[in-house]
C-alpha positions as CSV (number, residue, x, y, z in Angstrom):
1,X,-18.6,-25.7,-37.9
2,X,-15.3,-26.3,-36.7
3,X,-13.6,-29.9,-36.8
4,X,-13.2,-32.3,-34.7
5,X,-9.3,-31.6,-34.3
6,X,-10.3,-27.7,-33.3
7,X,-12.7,-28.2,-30.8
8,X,-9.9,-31.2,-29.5
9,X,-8.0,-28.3,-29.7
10,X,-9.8,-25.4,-28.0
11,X,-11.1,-28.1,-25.1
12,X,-7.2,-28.6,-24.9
13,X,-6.1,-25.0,-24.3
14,X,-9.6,-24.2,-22.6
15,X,-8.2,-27.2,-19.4
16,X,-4.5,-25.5,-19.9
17,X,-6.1,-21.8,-19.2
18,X,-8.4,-22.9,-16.4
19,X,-5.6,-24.7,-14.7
20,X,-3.0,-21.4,-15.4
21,X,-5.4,-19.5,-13.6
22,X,-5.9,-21.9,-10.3
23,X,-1.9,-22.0,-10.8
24,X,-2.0,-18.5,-11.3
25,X,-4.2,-17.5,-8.3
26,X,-2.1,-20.0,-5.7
27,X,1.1,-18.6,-6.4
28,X,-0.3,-14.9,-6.5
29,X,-1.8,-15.9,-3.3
30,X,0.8,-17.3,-1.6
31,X,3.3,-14.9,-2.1
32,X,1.0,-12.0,-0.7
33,X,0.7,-14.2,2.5
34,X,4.9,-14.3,2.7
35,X,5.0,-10.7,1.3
36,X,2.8,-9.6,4.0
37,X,3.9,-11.7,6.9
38,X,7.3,-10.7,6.5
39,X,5.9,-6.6,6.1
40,X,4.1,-7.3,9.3
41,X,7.0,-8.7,10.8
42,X,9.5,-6.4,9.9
43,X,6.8,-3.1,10.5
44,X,6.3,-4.6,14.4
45,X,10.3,-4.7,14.5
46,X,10.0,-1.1,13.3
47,X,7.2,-0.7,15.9
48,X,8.5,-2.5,18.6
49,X,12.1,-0.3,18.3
50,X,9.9,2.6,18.3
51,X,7.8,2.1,21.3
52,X,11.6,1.1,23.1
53,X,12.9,4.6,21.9
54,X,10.2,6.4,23.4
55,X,9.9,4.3,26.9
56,X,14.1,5.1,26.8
57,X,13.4,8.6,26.3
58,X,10.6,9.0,28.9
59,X,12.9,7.0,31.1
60,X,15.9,9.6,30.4
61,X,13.8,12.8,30.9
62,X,12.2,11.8,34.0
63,X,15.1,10.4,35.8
64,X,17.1,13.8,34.6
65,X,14.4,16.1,35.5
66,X,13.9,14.4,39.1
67,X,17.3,14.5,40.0
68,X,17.7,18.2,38.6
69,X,15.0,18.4,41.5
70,X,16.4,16.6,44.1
71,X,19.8,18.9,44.1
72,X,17.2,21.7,45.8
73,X,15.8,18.9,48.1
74,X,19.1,18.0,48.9
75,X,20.2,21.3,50.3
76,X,17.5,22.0,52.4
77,X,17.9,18.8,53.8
78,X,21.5,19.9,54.7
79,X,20.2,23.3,55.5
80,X,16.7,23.2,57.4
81,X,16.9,26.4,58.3
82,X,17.8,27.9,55.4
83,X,15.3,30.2,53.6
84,X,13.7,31.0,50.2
85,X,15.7,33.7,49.6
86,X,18.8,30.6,49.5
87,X,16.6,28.5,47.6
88,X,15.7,30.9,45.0
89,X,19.0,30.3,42.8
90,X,18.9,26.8,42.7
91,X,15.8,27.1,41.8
92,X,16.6,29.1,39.0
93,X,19.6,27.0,38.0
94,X,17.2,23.8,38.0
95,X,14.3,25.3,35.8
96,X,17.5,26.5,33.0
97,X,18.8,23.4,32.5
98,X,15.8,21.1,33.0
99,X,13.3,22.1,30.1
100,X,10.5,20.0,31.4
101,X,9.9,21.0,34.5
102,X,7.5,23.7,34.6
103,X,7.5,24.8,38.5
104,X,9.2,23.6,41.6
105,X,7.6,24.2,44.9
106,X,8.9,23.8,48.9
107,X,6.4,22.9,51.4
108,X,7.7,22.8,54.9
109,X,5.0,21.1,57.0
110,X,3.0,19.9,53.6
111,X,2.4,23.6,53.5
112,X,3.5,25.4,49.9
113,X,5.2,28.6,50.9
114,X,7.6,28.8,48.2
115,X,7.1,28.1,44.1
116,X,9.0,28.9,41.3
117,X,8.6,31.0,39.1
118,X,6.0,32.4,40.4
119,X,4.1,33.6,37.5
120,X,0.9,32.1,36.9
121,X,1.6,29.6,40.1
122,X,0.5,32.0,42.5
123,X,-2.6,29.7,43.3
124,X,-0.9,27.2,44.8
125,X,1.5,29.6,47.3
126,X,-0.5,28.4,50.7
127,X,-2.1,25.0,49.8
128,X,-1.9,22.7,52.8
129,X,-1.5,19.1,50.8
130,X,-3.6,17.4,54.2
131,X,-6.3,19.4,52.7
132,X,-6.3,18.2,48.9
133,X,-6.5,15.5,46.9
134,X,-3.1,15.0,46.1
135,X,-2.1,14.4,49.7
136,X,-2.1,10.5,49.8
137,X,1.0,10.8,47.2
138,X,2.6,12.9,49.5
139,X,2.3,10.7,52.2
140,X,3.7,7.8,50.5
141,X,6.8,9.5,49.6
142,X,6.9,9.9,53.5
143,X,6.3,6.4,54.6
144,X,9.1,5.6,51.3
145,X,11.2,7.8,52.2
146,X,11.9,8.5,48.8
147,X,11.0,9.9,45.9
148,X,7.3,9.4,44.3
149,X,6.1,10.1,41.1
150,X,2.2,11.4,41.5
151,X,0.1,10.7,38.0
152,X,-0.1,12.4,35.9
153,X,-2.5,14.7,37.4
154,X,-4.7,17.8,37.3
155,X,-2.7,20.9,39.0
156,X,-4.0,23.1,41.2
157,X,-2.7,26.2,39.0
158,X,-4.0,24.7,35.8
159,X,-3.9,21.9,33.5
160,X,-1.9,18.3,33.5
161,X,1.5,17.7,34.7
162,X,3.6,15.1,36.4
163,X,4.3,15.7,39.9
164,X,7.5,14.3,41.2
165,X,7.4,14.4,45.4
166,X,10.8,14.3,47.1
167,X,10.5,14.2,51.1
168,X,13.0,16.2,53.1
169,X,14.3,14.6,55.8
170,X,16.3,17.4,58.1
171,X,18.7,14.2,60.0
172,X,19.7,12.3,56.5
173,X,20.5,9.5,56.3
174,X,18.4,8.4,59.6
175,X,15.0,10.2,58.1
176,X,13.1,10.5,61.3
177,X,12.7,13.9,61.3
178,X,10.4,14.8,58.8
179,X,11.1,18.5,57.2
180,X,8.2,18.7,54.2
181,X,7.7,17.8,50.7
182,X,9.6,19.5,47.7
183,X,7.3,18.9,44.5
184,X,8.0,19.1,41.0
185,X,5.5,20.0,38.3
186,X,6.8,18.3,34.8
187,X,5.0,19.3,31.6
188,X,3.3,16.5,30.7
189,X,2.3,16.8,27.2
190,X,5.7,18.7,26.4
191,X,7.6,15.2,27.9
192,X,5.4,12.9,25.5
193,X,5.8,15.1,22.4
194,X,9.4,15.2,23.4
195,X,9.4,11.6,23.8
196,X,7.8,10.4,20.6
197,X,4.4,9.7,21.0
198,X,2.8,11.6,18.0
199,X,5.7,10.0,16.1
200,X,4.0,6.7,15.5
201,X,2.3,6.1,12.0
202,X,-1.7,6.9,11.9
203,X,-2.9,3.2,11.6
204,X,-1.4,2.6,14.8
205,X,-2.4,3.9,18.8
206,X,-0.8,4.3,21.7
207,X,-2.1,3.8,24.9
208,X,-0.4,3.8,28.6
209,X,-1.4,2.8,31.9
210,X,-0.2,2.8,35.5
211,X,-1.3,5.9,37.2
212,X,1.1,6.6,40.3
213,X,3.8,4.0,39.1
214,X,1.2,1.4,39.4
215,X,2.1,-0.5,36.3
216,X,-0.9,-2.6,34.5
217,X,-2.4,-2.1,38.4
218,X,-3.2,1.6,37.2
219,X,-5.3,3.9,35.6
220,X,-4.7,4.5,31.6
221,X,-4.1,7.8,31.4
222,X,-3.0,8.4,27.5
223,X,-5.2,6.7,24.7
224,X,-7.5,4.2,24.8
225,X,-8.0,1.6,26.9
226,X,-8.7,-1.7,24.9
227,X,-4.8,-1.3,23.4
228,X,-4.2,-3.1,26.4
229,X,-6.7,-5.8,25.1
230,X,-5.0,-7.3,22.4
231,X,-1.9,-4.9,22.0
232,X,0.6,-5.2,18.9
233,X,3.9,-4.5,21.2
234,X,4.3,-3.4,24.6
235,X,6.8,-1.9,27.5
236,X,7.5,-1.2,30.5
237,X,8.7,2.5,31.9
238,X,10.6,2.3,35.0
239,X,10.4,5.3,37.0
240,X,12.4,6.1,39.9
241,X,9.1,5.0,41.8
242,X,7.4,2.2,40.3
243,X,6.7,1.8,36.5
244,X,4.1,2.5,33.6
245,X,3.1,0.5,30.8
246,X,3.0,1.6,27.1
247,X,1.5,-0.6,24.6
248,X,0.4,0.0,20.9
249,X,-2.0,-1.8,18.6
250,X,-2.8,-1.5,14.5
251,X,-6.1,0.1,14.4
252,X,-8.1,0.5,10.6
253,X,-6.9,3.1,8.0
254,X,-8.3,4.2,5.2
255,X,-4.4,5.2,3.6
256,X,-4.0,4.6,-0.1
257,X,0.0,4.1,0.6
258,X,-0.9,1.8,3.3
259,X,-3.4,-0.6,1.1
260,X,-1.0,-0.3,-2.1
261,X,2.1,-1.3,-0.1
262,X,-0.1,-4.1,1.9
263,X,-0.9,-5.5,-1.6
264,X,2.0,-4.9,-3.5
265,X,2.8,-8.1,-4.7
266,X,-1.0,-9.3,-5.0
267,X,-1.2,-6.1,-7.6
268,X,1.9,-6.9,-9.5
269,X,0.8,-10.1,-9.5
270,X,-2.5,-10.1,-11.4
271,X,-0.4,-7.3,-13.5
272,X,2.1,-9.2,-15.0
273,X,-0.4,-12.3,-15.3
274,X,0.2,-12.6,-19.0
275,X,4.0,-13.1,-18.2
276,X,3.5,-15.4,-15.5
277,X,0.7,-17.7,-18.2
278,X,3.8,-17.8,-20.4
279,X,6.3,-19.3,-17.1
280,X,3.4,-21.7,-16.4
281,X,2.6,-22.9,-19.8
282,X,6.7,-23.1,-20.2
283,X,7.0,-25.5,-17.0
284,X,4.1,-27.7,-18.7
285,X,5.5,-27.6,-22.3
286,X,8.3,-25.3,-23.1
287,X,8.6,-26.2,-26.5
288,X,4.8,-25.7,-27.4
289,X,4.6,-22.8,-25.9
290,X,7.6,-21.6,-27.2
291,X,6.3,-21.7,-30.4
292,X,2.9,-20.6,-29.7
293,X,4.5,-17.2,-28.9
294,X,6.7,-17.4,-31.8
295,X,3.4,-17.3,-34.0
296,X,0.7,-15.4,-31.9
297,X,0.3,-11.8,-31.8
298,X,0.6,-9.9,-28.5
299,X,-2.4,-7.6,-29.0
300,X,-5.3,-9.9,-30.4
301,X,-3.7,-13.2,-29.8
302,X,-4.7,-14.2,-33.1
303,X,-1.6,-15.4,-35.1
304,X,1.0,-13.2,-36.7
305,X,2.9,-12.9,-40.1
306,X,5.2,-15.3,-39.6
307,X,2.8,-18.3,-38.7
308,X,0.8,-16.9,-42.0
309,X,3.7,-17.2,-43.8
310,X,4.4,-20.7,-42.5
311,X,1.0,-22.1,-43.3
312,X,1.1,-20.4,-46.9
313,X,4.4,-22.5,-47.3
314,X,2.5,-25.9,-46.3
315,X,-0.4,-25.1,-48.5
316,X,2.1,-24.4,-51.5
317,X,4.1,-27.6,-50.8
318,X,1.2,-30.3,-50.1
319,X,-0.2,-28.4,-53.8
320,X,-3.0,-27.2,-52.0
321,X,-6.0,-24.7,-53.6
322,X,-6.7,-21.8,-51.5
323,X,-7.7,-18.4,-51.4
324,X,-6.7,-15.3,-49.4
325,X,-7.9,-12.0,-48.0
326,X,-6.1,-9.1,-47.5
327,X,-8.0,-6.9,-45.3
328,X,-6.6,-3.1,-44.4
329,X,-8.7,-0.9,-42.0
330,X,-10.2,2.3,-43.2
331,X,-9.9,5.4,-41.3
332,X,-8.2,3.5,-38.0
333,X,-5.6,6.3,-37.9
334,X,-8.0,9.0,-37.5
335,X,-9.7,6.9,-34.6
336,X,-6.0,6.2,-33.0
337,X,-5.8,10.2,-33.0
338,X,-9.0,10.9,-31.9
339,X,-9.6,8.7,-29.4
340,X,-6.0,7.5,-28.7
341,X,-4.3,4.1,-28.7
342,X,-6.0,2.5,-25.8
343,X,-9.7,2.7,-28.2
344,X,-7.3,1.5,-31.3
345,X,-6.0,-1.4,-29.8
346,X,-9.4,-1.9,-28.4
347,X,-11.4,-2.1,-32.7
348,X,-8.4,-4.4,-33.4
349,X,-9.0,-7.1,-30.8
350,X,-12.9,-6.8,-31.5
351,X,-12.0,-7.1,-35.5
352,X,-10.1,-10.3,-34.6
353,X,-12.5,-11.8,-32.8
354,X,-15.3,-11.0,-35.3
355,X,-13.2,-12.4,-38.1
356,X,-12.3,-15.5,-36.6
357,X,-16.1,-15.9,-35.1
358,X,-17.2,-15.9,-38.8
359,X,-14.6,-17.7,-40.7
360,X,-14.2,-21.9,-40.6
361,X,-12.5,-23.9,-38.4
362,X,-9.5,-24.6,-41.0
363,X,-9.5,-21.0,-41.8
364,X,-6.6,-18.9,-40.0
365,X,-7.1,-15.0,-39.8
366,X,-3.9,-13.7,-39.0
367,X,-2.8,-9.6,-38.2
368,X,0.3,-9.2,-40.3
369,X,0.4,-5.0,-39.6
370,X,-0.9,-2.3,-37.7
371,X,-4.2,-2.0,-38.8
372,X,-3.8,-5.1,-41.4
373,X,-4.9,-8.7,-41.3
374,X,-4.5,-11.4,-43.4
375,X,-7.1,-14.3,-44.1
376,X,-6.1,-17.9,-45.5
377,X,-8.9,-20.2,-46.4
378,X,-8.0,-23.4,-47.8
379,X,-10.2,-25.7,-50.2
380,X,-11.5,-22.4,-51.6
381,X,-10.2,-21.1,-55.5
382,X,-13.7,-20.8,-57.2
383,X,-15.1,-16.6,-57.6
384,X,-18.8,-17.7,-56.3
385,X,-17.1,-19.3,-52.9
386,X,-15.0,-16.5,-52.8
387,X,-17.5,-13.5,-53.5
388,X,-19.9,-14.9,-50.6
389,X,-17.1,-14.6,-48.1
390,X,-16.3,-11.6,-48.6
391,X,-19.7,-10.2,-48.2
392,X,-20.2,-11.8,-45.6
393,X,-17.0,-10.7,-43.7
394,X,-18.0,-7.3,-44.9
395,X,-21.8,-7.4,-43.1
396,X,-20.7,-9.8,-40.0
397,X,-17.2,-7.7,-38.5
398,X,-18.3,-4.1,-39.7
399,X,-21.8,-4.6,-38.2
400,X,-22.8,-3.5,-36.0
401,X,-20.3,-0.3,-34.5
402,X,-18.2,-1.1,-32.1
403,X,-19.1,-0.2,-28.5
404,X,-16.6,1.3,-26.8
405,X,-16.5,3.0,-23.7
406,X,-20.0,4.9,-24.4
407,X,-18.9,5.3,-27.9
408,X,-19.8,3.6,-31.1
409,X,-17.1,3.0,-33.3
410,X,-17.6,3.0,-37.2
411,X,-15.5,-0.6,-38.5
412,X,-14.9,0.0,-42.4
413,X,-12.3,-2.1,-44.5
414,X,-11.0,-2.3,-47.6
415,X,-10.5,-6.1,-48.4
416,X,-9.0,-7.4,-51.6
417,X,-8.0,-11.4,-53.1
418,X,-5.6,-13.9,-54.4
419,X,-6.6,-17.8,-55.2
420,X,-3.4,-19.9,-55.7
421,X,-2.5,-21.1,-57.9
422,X,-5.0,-19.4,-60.1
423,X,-3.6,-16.2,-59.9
424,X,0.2,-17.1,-58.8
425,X,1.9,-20.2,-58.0
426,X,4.7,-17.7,-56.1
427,X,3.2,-16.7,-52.3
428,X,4.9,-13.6,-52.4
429,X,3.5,-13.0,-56.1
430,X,0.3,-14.2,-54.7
431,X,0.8,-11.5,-51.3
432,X,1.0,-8.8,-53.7
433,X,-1.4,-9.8,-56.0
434,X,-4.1,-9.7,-53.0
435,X,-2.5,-5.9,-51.7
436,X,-3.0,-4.5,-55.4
437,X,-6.4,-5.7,-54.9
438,X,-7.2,-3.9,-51.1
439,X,-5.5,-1.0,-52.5
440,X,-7.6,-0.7,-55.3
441,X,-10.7,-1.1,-53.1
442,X,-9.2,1.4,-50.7
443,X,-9.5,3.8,-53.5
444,X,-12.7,2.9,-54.6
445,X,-14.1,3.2,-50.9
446,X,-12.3,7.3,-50.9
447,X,-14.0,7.8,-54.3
448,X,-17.1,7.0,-52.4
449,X,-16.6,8.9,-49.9
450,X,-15.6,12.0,-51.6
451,X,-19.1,12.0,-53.5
C-alpha cells in the first residue's frame, strides 16, 4: 500500500489534472468560438464582395447589351419608313459586338416581320405579340415609353432568355405616334455564367427573384426560394426597368476542407494539449512544474535518469540501505521493426505502468534508456526481500501479452541487482554492478533460447 504522503500526492495532481482539463476545454473552446466568428465574418465579407461582383456584372452586361439594342431602335425611330434591308447591318454590327444577345427582332404593329439571324428564329417571323403571352410586357413598355426588361422567359423559338422591349416611337421625343416594339433576346444562362453565379463555393446557394423588374414583388426565377427566408447576404440589380434581387445563404456540406478549416483551432487545440498542460500547470506553479519536467520522461511519464540519479544521491547521503533493479527489454528491437515505433512506444508505456502498479509506494521505477528502466527500492538490502521482487516483477509486467491493436505482444526482460552498500558504497559502482548483472541474465535468457 502506498503512504499517506502518496496518495496526498496523487489526490493532489489527480485535482491539478481535472482542473487542466476544465482549463483546458474553456480555452480550446473559446478560441474556436473567436476562430470561427471571425472565419464567418471574414467568409460573408468574401461572400458579400462576391454577390456585389456579380450584381455589378449583371448590371454592366445588361445595360451594355440594351443599349447595343437601342442604337437599331433608335434609327427606325428617325427612319419609319425605312426597311429591313437598312436594318439588316446594324443588326449585324449589334449581335458582333454584343456577345449576349442571341437575336434581335422588329415588329412594326406588335407584328415580328424581321429577326436576326435568322437561323433557328424562323418561328417567331409573323407572331402577333396581341396574341401571346408575352404581350402584357409589350404593352407596358408602351404606356412607359421606355425600355422594359421581360423575365426571364420561355421563347417562342426555344428555350430561356431575357427579353429586353424597346418601343419605337416614329415623332421622338413627343411619343404619340406609336411605330412597334424592337425586342431583344439575351442568353440567359450565358449572362449568369458570365456573371459569376456558378462561381460561389458549394456550401453556399444562390437564389434571385423579381420577375419583370419586380424586385422582392416577383417571381424567383434562379435557385430556391427559401434563400430569401433567412439569406446570408443580399443585393439589389438595377435594371434599366425596375430591379431584381439576389441573395445567398450557407446550406450543409459534407467537405473535408470545409470541417478541417471550420475546426482548425479546436483540432490543434486538443493536439498540442500536452503543451498547453505544461502552460497551465506553469501559470499555477512554475517552479514545480518546472521541475517535474526536468525529472519525468516524455513517453511513459514515469521519471527519467536524472531524477534516478537524484534520489540515488539522497539515499547515499541520509546512509540509507536499498536495493536496485536494472531491467533491459528482450527482443524490443525486433518488435520496433516488425511492427514499428508507434507498437514500441506503446509495450514501454504498458511496462511502466505495470512496474509501477506492482512496486511500493516509496519505490520509484524510473526509464533511464530506450528499452531500459531502472528500479530503486529503499529499506530493501536482504537476498530473500530481494529474490521475491524480482519474481514477482517477472510474473506481474510480463504477464499476461500485451494487447495491442489485435495483437498480443510477448514482454520478456532481462533484470539484474545491486544492494548498497552491500555491494558498493559508489552509485556509479553500484550502476554497473546491477548492468553486469542484466547482462549476464541477458545471456543466460539467449542460451535458453538457443536450445
Amino acid at each position: 500500500m502506498r503512504n499517506y504522503r502518496g496518495i496526498i500526492s496523487k489526490s493532489l495532481w489527480g485535482i491539478l489534472a481535472l482542473c487542466y482539463f476544465a482549463v483546458t476545454y474553456e480555452v480550446v473552446e473559446y478560441l474556436q468560438r473567436s476562430y470561427s466568428r471571425d472565419i464567418a465574418e471574414d467568409r460573408a465579407d468574401d461572400l458579400s464582395r462576391q454577390l456585389a461582383l456579380v450584381r455589378y456584372r449583371l448590371e454592366a452586361s445588361v445595360t451594355a447589351e440594351v443599349f447595343q439594342a437601342n442604337a437599331l431602335a433608335s434609327y427606325i425611330s428617325v427612319s419609319p419608313h425605312s426597311t429591313p434591308q437598312q436594318w439588316l447591318p446594324l443588326a449585324r454590327g449589334i449581335i458582333r459586338k454584343a456577345i449576349h444577345i442571341r437575336n434581335i427582332a422588329v415588329a412594326p404593329d406588335d407584328v415580328i416581320s424581321f429577326v436576326f439571324p435568322l437561323a433557328g428564329n424562323e418561328k417567331v417571323l409573323g407572331l402577333d405579340f396581341r396574341e401571346t403571352s408575352q404581350w402584357r410586357t409589350v404593352q407596358l413598355a408602351r404606356q412607359q415609353q421606355n425600355i422594359f426588361i421581360a423575365g426571364p422567359l420561355t421563347l417562342v423559338q426555344g428555350g430561356e432568355g431575357l427579353v429586353v422591349r424597346i418601343p419605337i416611337f416614329s415623332d421622338p421625343p413627343a411619343n404619340t405616334h406609336y411605330w412597334g416594339v424592337c425586342s431583344v433576346a439575351l442568353d440567359w444562362h450565358r449572362l449568369l455564367h458570365d456573371a459569376g453565379s456558378d462561381s460561389f463555393p458549394d456550401d453556399i446557394e444562390l437564389a434571385m427573384r423579381g420577375v419583370d423588374g419586380l424586385g422582392p414583388l416577383g417571381a424567383v426565377f434562379y435557385g430556391d426560394p427559401a434563400v430569401f427566408l433567412q439569406p446570408l447576404r443580399s443585393e439589389t440589380v438595377n435594371l434599366v426597368s425596375g430591379v431584381w434581387e439576389l441573395a445567398i445563404r450557407a446550406i450543409p456540406s459534407n467537405s473535408t476542407e470545409l470541417w478541417f478549416r471550420s475546426n482548425l483551432v479546436r483540432l490543434l487545440g486538443y493536439t498540442l494539449s500536452f503543451v498547453l498542460f505544461g502552460v497551465v500547470m506553469l501559470l499555477l506553479n512554475a517552479y514545480r512544474n518546472a521541475r517535474r519536467y526536468f525529472y519525468e520522461d516524455v513517453l511513459t511519464k514515469i521519471s527519467n535518469r536524472r531524477r534516478a540519479m537524484r534520489v540515488l544521491d539522497k539515499l547515499q547521503k541520509h546512509g540509507s540501505h536499498f536495493c536496485i533493479f536494472n531491467i533491459d527489454l528482450n527482443n524490443f528491437k525486433q518488435i520496433n521493426d516488425t511492427y514499428g515505433h508507434v507498437a514500441g512506444d506503446a509495450l514501454l508505456i504498458e511496462i511502466a505502468a505495470r512496474l509501477e502498479r506492482e512496486l511500493r509506494g516509496s519505490d520509484m521505477v524510473a526509464r533511464i534508456g530506450g528499452d531500459e528502466f531502472l528500479v530503486i527500492l529503499p529499506r530493501i538490502s536482504d537476498t530473500d526481500s530481494i529474490l521475491a521482487i524480482q519474481q514477482k516483477i517477472m510474473t506481474q509486467v510480463c504477464a499476461p501479452d500485451f494487447s495491442w491493436r489485435g495483437l498480443n505482444l510477448p514482454i520478456q526482460m532481462s533484470m539484474g541487482y545491486a544492494c548498497y552498500p552491500k555491494d558498493a558504497d559508489d552509485i556509479e559502482e553500484l550502476l554497473h554492478i546491477a548492468d553486469r548483472a542484466m547482462y549476464l541474465d541477458k545471456q543466460q535468457h539467449r542460451g535458453r533460447e538457443a536450445r
